[in-house]
C-alpha positions in Angstrom: 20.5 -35.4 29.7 17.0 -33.5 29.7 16.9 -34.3 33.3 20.0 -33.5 34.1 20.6 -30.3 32.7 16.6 -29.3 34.1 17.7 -31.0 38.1 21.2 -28.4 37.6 19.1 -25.2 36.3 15.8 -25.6 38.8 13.4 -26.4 36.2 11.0 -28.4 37.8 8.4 -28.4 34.7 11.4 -29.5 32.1 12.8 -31.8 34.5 8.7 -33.3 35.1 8.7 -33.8 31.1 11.7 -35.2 30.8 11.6 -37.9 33.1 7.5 -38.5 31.7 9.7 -39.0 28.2 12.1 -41.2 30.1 9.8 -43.5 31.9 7.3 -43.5 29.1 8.9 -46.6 26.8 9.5 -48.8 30.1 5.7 -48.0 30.8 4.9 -49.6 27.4 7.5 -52.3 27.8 5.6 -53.4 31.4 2.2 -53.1 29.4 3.1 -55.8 26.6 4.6 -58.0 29.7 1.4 -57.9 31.8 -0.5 -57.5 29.2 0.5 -60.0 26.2 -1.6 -60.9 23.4 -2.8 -64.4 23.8 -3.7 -65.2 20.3 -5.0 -68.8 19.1 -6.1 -69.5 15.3 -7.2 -72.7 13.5 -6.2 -73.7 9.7 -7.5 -75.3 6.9 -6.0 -76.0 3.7 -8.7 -76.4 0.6 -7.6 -78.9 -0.5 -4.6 -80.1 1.2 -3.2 -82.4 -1.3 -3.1 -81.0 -4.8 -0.9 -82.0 -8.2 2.2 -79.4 -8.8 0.8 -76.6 -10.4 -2.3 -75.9 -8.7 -3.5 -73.3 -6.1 -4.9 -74.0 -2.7 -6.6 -71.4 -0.6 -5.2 -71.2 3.2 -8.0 -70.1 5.6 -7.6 -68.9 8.9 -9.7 -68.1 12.0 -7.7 -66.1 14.2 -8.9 -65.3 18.3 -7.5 -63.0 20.8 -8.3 -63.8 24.0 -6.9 -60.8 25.4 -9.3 -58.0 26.1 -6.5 -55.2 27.0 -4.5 -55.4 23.7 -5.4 -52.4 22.0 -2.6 -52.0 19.1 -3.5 -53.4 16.0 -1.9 -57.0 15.4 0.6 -57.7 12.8 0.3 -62.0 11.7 2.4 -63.4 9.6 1.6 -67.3 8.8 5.3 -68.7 7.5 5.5 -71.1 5.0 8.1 -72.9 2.5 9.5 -70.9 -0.2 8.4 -73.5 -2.6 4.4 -72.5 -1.9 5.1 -69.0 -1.6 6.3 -68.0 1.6 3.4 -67.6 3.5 1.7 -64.5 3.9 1.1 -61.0 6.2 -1.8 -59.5 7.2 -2.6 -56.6 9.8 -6.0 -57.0 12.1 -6.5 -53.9 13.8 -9.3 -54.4 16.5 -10.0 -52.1 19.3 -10.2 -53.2 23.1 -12.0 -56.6 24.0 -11.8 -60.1 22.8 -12.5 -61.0 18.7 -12.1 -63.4 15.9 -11.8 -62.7 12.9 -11.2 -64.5 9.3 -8.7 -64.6 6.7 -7.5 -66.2 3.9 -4.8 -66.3 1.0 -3.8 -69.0 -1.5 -0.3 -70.8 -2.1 0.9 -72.3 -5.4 3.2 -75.0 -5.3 5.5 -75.4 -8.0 7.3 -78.1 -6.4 6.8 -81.3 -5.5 6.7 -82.6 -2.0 5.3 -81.6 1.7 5.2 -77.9 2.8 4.6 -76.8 6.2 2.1 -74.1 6.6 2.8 -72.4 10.1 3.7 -71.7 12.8 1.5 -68.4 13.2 2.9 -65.4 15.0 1.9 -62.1 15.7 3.8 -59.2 16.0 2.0 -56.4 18.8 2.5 -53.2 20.4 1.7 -50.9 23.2 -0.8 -48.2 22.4 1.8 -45.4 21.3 4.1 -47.9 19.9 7.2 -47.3 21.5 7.5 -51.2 22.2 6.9 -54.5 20.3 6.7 -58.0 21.1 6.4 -61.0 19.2 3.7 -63.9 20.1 3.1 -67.6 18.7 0.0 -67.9 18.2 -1.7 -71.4 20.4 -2.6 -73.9 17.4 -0.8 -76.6 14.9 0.3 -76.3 12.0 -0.8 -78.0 9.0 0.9 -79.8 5.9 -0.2 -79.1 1.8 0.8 -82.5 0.4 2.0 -81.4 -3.5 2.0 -84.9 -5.8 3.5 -84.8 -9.1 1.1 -83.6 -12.0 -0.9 -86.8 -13.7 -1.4 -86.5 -16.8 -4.8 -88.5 -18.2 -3.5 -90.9 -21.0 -6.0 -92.5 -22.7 -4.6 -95.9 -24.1 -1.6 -98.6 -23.4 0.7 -99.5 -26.0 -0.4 -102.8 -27.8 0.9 -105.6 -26.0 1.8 -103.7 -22.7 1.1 -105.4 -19.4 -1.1 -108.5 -20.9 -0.2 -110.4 -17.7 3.2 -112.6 -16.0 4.7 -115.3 -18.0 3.3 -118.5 -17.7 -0.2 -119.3 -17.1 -1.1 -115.6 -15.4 -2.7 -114.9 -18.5 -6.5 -113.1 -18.6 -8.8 -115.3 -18.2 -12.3 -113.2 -18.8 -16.0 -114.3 -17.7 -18.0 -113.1 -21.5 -20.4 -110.6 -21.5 -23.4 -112.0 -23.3 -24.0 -114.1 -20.3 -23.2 -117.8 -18.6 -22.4 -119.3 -22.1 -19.5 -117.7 -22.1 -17.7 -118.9 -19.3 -14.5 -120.4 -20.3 -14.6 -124.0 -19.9 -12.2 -127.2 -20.4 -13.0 -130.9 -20.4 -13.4 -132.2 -16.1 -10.0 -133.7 -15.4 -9.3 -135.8 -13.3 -8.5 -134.0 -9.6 -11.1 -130.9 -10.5 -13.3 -129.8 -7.8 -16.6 -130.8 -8.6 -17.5 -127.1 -7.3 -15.7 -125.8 -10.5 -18.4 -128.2 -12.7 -20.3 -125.8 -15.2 -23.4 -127.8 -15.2 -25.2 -126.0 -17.7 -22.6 -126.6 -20.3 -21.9 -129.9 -19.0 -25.5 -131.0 -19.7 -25.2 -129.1 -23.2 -22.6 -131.0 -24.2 -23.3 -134.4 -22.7 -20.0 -134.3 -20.6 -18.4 -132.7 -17.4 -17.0 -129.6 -18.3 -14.9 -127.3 -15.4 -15.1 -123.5 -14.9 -11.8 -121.9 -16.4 -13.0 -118.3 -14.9 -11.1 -118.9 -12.2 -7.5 -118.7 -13.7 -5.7 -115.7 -12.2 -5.9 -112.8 -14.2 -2.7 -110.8 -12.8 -1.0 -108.2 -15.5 2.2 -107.2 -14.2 4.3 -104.2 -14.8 7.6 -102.5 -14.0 7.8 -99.2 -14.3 11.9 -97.8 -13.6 12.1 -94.2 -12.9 15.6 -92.8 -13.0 16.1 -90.1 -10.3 20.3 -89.7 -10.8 21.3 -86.4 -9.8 24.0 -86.8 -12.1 21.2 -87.7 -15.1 19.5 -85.2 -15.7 21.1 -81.5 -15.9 18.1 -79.5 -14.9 16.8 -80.6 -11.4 13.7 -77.6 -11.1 10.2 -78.1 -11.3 10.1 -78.1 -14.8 13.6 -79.6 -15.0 13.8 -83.7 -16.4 13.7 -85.0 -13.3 10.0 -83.9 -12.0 9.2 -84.5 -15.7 10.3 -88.3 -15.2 8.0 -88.5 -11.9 5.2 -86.7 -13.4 5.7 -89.2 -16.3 5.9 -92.3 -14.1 2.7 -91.5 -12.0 0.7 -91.2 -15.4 1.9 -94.3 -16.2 1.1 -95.6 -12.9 -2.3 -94.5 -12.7 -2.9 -95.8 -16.2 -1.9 -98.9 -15.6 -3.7 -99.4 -11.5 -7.3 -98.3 -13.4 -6.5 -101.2 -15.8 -6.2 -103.4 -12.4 -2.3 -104.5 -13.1 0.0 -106.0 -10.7 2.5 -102.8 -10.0 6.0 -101.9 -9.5 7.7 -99.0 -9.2 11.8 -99.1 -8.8 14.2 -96.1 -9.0 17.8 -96.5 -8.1 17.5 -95.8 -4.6 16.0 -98.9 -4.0 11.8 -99.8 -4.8 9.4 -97.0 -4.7 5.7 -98.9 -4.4 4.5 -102.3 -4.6 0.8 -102.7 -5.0 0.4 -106.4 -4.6 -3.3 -107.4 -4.8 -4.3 -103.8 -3.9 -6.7 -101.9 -6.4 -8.9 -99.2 -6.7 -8.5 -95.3 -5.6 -6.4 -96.7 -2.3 -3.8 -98.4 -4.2 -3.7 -95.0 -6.3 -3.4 -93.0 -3.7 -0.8 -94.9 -2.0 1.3 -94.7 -5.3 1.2 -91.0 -5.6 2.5 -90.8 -1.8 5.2 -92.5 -2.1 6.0 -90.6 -5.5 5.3 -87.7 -3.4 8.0 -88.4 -1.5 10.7 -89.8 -3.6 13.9 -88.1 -3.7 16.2 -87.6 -5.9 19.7 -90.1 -5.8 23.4 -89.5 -5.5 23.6 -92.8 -7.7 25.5 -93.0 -10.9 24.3 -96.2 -12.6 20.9 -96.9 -13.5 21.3 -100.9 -13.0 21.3 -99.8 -9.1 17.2 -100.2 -9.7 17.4 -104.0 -10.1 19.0 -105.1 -6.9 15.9 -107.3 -7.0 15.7 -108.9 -10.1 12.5 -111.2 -9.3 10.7 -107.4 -9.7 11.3 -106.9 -12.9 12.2 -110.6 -14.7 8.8 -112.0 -13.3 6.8 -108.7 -15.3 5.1 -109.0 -18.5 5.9 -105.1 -19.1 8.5 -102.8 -18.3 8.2 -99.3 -18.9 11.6 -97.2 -18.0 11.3 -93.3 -17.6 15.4 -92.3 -17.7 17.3 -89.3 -17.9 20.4 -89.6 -20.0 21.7 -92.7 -20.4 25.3 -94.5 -20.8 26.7 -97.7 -22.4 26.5 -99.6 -18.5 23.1 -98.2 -18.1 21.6 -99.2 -21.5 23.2 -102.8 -20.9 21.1 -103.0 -17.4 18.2 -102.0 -19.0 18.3 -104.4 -21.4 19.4 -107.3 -19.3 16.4 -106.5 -17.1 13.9 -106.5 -19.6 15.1 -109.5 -21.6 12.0 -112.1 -20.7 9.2 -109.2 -20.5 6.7 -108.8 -23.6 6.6 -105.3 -23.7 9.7 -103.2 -23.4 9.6 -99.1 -23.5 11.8 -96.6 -22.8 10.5 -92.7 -22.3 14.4 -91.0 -22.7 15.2 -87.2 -22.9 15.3 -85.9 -26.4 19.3 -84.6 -25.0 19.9 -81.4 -27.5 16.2 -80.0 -26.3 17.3 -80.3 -22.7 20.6 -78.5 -23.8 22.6 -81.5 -22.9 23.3 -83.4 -26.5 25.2 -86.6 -25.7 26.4 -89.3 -28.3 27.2 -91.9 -26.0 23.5 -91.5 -24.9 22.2 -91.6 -28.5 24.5 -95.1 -28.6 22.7 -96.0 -25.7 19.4 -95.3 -27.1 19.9 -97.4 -30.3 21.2 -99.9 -27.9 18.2 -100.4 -26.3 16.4 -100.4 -29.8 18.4 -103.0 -30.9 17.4 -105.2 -28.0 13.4 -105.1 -28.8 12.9 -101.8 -26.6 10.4 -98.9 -27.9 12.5 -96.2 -27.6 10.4 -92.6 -27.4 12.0 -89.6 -26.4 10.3 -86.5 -24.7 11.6 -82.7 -25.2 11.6 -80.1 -22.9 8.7 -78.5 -22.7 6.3 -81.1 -24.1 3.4 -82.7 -22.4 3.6 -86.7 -21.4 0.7 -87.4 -23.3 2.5 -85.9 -26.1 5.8 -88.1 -25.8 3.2 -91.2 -24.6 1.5 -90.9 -27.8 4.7 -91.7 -29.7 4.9 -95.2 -28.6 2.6 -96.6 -31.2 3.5 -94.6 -33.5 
């Protein structure tokens, strides 16, 4: 209108300025399209995988391989909600091309894994009339958040001391060769298995017994129903369950037992003949990155009955519990020498039930060691109630 009213009335100066003022903001658009920011970062997450709770640091080297982009540089680094929402940052560099490092942390309060990225940067012309947004050239990463373990210092008596039969430990002594378990030579024996030592001591073939399997087996159940537990939140009885279950878990793989983990959504882990920090690892991944279920009956966990008949403990983790459920449980457990049930002290949780008290004595009745955990308390602190 400037222009206008300047061409009508002959001013050439006003007319000059006002078309400078027109032009001006497509000058600055053409700028940030021949001129874009090329930007290219790398990430690393210290550490990567950490237990709910904890912090890890995100740090960033950021390049601009443009040497025209003059207008400071507005990054944002996106992330899930759960670890924060990522995090902002202005680098204001002058002409040529730089790096330059950054960092901020993430806490996870949730369990699961977050993407970290993509990385974009927001730039403008010199006067900033315009703005353009940029990706920046690099992947993105993954913080992988496992469910807290707790450190639990003992098994209940009796817990896990092997599968029926003849899977029973068979230990080589400590004081030395003497000690091997030994039996009578049968007929059939290798004569590989002959303890000769012994055998001369006592004047007669005697066989090697150290070879028996030693294979402890356990069930552990952990009940991720929707529809049991009323507070689904990182500090709700559900993650309290998981975080339970993994203690458990790790207890139990450092004590070299034969493991399984079933929720009703089918079987978690197996860890077979696998032991040592892989086996544990591979048990808090796929813990990691169990869901909850849309099932309403807890008996859904044994669709494979061999898993849990064949163990010589079972250790359930539940969330409220019902007549049907309570029944499963105990059906399940019927031929296993150690039987115990972690349940949600209900009133704490503000959800009293009486059918799940039933339930609870149900399960007593049936040779389970029923323990419950409140909100708010630590699993050592419900763990430490099963002997008692």
């Amino acid at each position: 209108m400037a222009a206008v009213a300047a061409a009508a009335i002959g001013e050439i100066d006003l007319l000059a300025l006002a078309l400078a003022i027109t032009v001006l903001p497509l000058l600055s658009f053409l700028y940030l399209v021949l001129v874009p920011p090329r930007l290219r970062h790398q990430r690393s997450l210290e550490p990567s995988t950490m237990p709910v709770g904890e912090t890890s640091r995100v740090v960033l080297r950021a390049v601009n391989d443009a040497p025209a982009q003059a207008s400071p540089l507005r990054i944002s680094d996106a992330a899930d909600q759960a670890v924060g929402g990522g995090a902002s940052f202005v680098i204001a560099r002058g002409f040529g091309r730089w790096q330059q490092g950054v960092s901020y942390s993430v806490v996870a309060d949730s369990r699961g894994r977050f993407q970290i990225g993509p990385l974009t940067a927001k730039a403008t012309d010199p006067l900033a009339m315009a703005s353009r947004t940029v990706t920046s050239a690099g992947s993105d990463s993954t913080l992988r958040v496992t469910p807290k373990v707790w450190e639990l210092n003992e098994l209940p008596s009796g817990a896990g001391l092997g599968a029926a039969g003849d899977a029973t430990p068979q230990r080589i002594g400590q004081a030395g060769a003497d000690d091997v378990l030994v039996r009578e030579h049968r007929h059939g024996d290798d004569m590989r298995r002959v303890h000769w030592k012994m055998s001369a001591k006592r004047d007669d073939l005697m066989v090697r017994l150290e070879e028996h399997p030693w294979d402890p087996s356990s069930t552990l159940i952990v009940d991720t129903r929707l529809s049991a537990h009323a507070d689904h939140g990182p500090r709700g009885s559900l993650e309290w369950a998981v975080s339970a279950v993994a203690s458990v878990a790790r207890l139990l793989l450092v004590g070299r037992y034969r493991l399984s983990i079933v929720a009703p959504s089918g079987t978690v882990f197996e860890s077979g003949h696998a032991v040592g920090p892989l086996a544990r690892q591979a048990m808090l991944n796929a813990l990691t990155d169990l869901a909850s279920s849309e099932h309403t009956w807890l008996g859904e966990a044994f669709n494979d009955p061999e898993a849990v008949s064949s163990a010589a403990s079972v250790v359930a983790v539940t969330g409220l519990l019902s007549a049907a459920d309570a029944a499963a449980l105990s059906a399940a457990g019927a031929s296993a020498r150690s039987k115990i049930a972690l349940v949600p002290d209900a009133p704490t949780w503000g959800t009293p039930s009486a059918e799940h008290e039933d339930a609870c004595l149900l399960l007593a009745k049936h040779g389970w060691t029923v323990a419950t955990y409140a909100q708010g308390e630590t699993v050592p602190e419900a763990w430490g109630r099963v002997n008692a």
